[in-house]
Residue frames as qw, qx, qy, qz and C-alpha x, y, z in Angstrom:
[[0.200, 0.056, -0.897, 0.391, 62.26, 57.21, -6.84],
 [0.500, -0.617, -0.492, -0.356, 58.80, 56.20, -5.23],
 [0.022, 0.242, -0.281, 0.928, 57.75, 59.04, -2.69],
 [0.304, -0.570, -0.740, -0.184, 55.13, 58.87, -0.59],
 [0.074, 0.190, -0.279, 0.938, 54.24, 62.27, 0.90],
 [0.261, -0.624, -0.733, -0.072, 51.43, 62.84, 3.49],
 [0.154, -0.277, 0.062, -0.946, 49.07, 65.56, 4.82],
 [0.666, -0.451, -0.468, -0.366, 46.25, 65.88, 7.08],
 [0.665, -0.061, -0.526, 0.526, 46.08, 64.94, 10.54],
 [0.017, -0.334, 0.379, -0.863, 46.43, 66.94, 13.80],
 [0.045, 0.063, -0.695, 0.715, 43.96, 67.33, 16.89],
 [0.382, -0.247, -0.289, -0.842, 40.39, 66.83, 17.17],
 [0.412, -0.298, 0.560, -0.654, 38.01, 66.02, 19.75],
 [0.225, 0.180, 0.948, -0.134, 35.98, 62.39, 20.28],
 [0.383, 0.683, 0.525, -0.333, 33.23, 62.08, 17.73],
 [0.177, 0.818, -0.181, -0.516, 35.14, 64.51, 15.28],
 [0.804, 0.528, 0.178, 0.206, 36.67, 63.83, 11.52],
 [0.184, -0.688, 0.540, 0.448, 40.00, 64.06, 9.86],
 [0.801, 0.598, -0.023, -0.029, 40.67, 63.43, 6.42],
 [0.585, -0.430, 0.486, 0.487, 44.42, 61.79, 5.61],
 [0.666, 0.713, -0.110, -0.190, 46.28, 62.00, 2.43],
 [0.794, -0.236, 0.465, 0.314, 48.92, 60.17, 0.68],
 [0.609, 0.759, -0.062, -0.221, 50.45, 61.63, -2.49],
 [0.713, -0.256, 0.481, 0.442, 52.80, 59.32, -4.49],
 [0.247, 0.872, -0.340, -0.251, 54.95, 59.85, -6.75],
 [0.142, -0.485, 0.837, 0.210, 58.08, 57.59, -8.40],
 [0.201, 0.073, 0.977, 0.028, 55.64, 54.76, -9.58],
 [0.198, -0.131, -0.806, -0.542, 52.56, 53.69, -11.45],
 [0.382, -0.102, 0.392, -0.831, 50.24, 54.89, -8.87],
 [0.721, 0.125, -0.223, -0.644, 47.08, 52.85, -10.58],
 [0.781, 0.211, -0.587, 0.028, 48.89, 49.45, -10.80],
 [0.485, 0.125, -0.825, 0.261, 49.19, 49.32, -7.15],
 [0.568, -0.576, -0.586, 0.030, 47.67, 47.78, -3.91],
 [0.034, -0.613, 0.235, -0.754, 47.61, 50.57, -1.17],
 [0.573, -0.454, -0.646, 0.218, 47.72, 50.69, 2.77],
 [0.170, -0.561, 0.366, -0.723, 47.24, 52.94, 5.91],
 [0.614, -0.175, -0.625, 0.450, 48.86, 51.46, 9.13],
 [0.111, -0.875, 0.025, -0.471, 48.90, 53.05, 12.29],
 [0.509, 0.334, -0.577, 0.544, 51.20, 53.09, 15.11],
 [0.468, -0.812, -0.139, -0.319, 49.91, 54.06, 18.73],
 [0.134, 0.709, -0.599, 0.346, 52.60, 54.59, 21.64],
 [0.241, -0.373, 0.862, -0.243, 54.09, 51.48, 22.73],
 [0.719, 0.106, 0.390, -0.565, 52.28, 49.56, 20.16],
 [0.394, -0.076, 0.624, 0.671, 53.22, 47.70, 17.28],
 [0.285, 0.269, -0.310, -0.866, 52.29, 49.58, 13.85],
 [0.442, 0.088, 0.889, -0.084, 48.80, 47.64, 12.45],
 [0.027, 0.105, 0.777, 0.620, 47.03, 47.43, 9.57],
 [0.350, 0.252, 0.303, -0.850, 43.97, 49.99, 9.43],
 [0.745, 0.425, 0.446, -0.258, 42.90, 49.31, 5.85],
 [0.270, -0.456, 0.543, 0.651, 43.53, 49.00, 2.43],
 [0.667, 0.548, 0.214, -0.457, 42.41, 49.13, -0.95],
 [0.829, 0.236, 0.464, 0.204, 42.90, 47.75, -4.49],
 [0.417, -0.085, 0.359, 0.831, 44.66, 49.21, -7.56],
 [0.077, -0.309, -0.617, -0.720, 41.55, 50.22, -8.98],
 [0.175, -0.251, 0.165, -0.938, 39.53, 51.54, -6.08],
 [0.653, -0.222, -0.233, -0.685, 36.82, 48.80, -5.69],
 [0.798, -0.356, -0.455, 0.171, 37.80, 46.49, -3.10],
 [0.032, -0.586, 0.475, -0.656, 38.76, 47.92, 0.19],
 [0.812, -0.197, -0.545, 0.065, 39.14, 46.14, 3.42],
 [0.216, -0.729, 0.399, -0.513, 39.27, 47.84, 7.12],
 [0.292, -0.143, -0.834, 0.445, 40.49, 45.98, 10.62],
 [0.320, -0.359, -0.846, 0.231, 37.77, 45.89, 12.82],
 [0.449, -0.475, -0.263, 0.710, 38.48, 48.52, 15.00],
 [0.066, 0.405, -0.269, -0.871, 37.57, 51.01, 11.94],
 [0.005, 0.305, 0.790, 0.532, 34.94, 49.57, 10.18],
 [0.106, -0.735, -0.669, -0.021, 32.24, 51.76, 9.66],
 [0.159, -0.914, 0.011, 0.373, 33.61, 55.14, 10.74],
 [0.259, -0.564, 0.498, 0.606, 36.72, 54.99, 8.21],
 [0.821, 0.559, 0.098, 0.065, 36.78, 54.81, 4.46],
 [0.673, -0.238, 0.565, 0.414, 39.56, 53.84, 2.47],
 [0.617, 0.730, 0.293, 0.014, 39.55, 55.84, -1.12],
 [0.547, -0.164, 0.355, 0.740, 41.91, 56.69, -3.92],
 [0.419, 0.832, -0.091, -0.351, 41.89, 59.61, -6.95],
 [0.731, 0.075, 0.417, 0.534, 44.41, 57.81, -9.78],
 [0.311, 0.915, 0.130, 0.220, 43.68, 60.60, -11.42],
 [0.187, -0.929, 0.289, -0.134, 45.95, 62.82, -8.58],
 [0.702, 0.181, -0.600, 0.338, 48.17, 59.71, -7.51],
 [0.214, -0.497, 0.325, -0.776, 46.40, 60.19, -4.37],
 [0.411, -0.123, -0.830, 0.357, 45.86, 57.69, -1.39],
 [0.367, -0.501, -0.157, -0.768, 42.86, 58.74, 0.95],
 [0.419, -0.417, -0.776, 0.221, 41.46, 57.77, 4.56],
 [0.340, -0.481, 0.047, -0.807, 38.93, 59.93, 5.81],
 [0.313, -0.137, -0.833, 0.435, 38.04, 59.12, 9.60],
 [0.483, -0.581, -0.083, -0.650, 34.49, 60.24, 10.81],
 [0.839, -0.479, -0.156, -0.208, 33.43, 59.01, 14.70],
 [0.415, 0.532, -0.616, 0.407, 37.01, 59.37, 15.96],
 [0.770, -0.589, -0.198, -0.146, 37.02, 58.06, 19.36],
 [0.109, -0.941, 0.318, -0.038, 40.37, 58.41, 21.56],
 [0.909, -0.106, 0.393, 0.084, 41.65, 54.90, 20.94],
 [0.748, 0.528, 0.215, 0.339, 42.62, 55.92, 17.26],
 [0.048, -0.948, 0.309, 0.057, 45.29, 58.27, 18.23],
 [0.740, -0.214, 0.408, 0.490, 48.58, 57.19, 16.93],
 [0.094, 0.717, -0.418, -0.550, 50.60, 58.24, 13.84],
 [0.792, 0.517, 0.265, -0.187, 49.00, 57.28, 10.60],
 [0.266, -0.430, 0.709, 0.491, 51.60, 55.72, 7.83],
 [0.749, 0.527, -0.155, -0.370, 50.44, 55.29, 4.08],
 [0.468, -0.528, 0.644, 0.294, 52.21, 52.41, 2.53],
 [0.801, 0.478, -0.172, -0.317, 52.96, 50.81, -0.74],
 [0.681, -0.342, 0.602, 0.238, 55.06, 47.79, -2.01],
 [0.488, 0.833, -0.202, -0.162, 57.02, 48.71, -5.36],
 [0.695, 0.479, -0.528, 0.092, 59.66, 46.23, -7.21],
 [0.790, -0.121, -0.595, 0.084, 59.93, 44.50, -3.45],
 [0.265, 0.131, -0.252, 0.921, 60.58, 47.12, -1.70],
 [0.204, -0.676, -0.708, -0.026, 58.36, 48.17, 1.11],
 [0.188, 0.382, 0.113, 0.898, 57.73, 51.92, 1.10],
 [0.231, -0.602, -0.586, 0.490, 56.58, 54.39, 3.93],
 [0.160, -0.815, -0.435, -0.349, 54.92, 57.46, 4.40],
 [0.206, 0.398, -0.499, 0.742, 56.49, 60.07, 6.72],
 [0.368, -0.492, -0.771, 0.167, 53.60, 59.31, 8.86],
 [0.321, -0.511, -0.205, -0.771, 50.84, 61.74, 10.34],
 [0.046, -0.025, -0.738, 0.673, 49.79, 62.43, 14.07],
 [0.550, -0.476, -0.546, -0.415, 46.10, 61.86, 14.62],
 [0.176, 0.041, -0.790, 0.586, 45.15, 62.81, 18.27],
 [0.371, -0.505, -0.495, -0.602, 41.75, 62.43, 19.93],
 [0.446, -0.091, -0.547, 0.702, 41.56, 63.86, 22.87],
 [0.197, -0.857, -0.475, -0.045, 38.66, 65.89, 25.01]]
């Protein structure tokens, strides 16, 4: 069954980095389109970025361009978002996603706080 299992995350200060991860499992890792959403409290969940099957198109919302990359390892069946220039806006709880035989799949989802 397609798993999607995440690390990373936790506390760091304005200005600071955090590397996510996303490690799937149940599916053809390579052969699909990836995402990382994010959720802040009392927000709806939104669409950070996301990347192609193959690693070379990648596409961020606004609000994260520049300071976030979007990157994969097929090799590992590994999903990536490394945040540099955090700023305290981007706290919420980070969610990898994937869509597999119609069926939209989550991430247990990852706390990200930025906070002096």
């Amino acid at each position: 069954q397609v798993k999607l299992v995440q690390s990373g995350g936790g506390a760091v200060q304005p200005g600071g980095s955090l590397r996510l991860s996303c490690a799937a499992s149940g599916f053809t890792f390579n052969n699909y389109f990836m995402k990382w959403y994010r959720q802040a409290p009392g927000k709806e969940r939104e669409l950070v970025a996301d990347i192609t099957s193959s690693g070379h198109l990648t596409d961020y919302a606004d609000s994260v361009k520049g300071r976030f990359t979007i990157f994969r390892d097929n090799d590992k069946n590994t999903l990536y978002l490394q945040m540099n220039a955090l700023k305290p806006e981007d706290t919420a709880v980070y969610y990898c996603e994937v869509w597999h035989g119609g069926v939209e799949y989550w991430g247990q989802g990852t706390q990200v706080t930025v906070s002096s």
